[in-house]
C-alpha positions in Angstrom: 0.0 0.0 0.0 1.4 3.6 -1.2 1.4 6.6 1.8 -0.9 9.2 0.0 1.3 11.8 1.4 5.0 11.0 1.1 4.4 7.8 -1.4 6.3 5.2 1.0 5.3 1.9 0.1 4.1 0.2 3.3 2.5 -3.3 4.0 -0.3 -4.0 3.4 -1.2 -4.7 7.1 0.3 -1.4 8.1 -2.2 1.4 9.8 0.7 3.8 9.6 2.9 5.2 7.3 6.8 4.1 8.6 8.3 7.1 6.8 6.0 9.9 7.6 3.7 8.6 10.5 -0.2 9.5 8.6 -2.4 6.8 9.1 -2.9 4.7 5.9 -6.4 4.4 4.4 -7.2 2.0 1.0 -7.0 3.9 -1.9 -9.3 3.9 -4.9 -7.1 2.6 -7.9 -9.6 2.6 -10.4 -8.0 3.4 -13.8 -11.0 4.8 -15.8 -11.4 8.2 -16.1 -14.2 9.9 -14.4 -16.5 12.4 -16.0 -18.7 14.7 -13.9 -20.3 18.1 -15.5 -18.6 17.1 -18.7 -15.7 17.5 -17.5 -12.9 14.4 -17.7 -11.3 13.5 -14.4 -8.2 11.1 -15.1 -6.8 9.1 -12.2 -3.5 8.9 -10.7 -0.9 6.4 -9.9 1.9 5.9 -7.4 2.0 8.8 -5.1 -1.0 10.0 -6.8 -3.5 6.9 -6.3 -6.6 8.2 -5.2 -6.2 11.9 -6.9 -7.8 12.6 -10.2 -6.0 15.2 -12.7 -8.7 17.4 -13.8 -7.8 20.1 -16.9 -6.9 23.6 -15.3 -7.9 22.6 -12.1 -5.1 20.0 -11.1 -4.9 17.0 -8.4 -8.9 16.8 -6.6 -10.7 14.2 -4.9 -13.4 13.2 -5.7 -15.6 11.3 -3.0 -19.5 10.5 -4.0 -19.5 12.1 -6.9 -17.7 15.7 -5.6 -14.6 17.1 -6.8 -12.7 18.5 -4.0 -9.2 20.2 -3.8 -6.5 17.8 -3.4 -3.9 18.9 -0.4 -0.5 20.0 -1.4 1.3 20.5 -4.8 2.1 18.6 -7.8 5.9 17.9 -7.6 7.9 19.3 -10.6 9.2 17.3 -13.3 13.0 16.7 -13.9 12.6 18.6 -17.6 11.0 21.6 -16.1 13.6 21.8 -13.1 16.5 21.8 -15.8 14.5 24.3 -18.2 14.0 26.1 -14.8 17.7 26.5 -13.9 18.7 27.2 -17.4 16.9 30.3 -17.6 17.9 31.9 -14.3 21.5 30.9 -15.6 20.8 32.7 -18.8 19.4 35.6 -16.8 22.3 36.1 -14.8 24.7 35.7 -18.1 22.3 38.4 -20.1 22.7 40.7 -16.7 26.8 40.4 -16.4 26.5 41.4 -20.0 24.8 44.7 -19.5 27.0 45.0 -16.6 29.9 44.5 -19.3 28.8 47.2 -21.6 28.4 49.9 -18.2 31.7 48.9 -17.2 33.7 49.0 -20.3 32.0 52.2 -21.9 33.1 54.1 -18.7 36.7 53.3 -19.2 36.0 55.1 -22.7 36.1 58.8 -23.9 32.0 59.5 -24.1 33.0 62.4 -26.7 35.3 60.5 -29.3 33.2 57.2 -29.1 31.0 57.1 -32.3 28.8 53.6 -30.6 28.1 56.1 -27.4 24.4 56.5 -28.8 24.1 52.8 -28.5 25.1 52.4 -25.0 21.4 52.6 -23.3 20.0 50.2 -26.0 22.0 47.9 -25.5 22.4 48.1 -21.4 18.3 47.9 -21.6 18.0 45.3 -24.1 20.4 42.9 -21.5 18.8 43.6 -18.9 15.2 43.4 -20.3 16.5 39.9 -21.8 17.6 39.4 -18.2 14.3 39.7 -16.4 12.1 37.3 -18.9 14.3 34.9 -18.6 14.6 35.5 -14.5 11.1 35.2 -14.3 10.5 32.3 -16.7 12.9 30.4 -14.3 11.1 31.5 -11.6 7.8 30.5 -12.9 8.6 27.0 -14.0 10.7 26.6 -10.5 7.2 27.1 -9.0 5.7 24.2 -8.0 1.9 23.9 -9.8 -1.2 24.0 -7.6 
């Protein structure tokens, strides 16, 4: 029997869970999809058993026939941790850029330098290219509800 809450797998004798201590209860493991108000409920498996994945709502329970809010988060996937990481890394690379161009136009005579005009374009451009990807990161580092 799985722990609904950390997915330990326990005996099936077992009234608690040896790795986090919840009590253990059966769990449904049907495997057809429910539909309720047209919408299509699909169940889960593992750590999931006894959750249903409904479209933009998530993990719910559903117990005689009503959908309620399934406790906690939906882990995140190993692709959308990497895709996470990536973009903060690219965010802090776009920002040491822009830091770059500051930096190295300073050490250069403003009056003689004919790519002076372009110094604010490009030093907002990094940094703008900087924050989407900062907060893309964030987002998909953000576990789901």
């Amino acid at each position: 029997m799985l722990c609904a809450k950390c997915g330990y797998e326990a005996s099936n004798d077992a009234q608690f869970c040896q790795q986090c201590g919840v009590p253990l209860k059966e769990l449904p493991t049907s495997t057809e999809p429910v539909v309720i108000n047209g919408v299509t409920y699909t169940p889960g498996s593992d750590k999931f058993a006894g959750l249903y994945f409904a479209p933009k709502r998530g993990w719910v329970k559903i117990e005689n026939g009503v959908v309620n809010r399934a406790d906690g988060r939906e882990p995140l996937s190993v692709g959308r941790t990497i895709a996470g990481w990536i973009c903060i890394a690219v965010a802090g690379l776009a920002a040491l850029q822009g830091f770059g161009w500051v930096s190295s136009y300073l050490e250069l005579e403003a009056s003689g330098n004919q790519f002076s005009g372009l110094l604010v374009p490009m030093f907002l451009g990094a940094f703008v290219v900087a924050a989407g990807f900062g907060i893309g990161g964030f987002v998909l580092l953000s576990p789901r509800k």
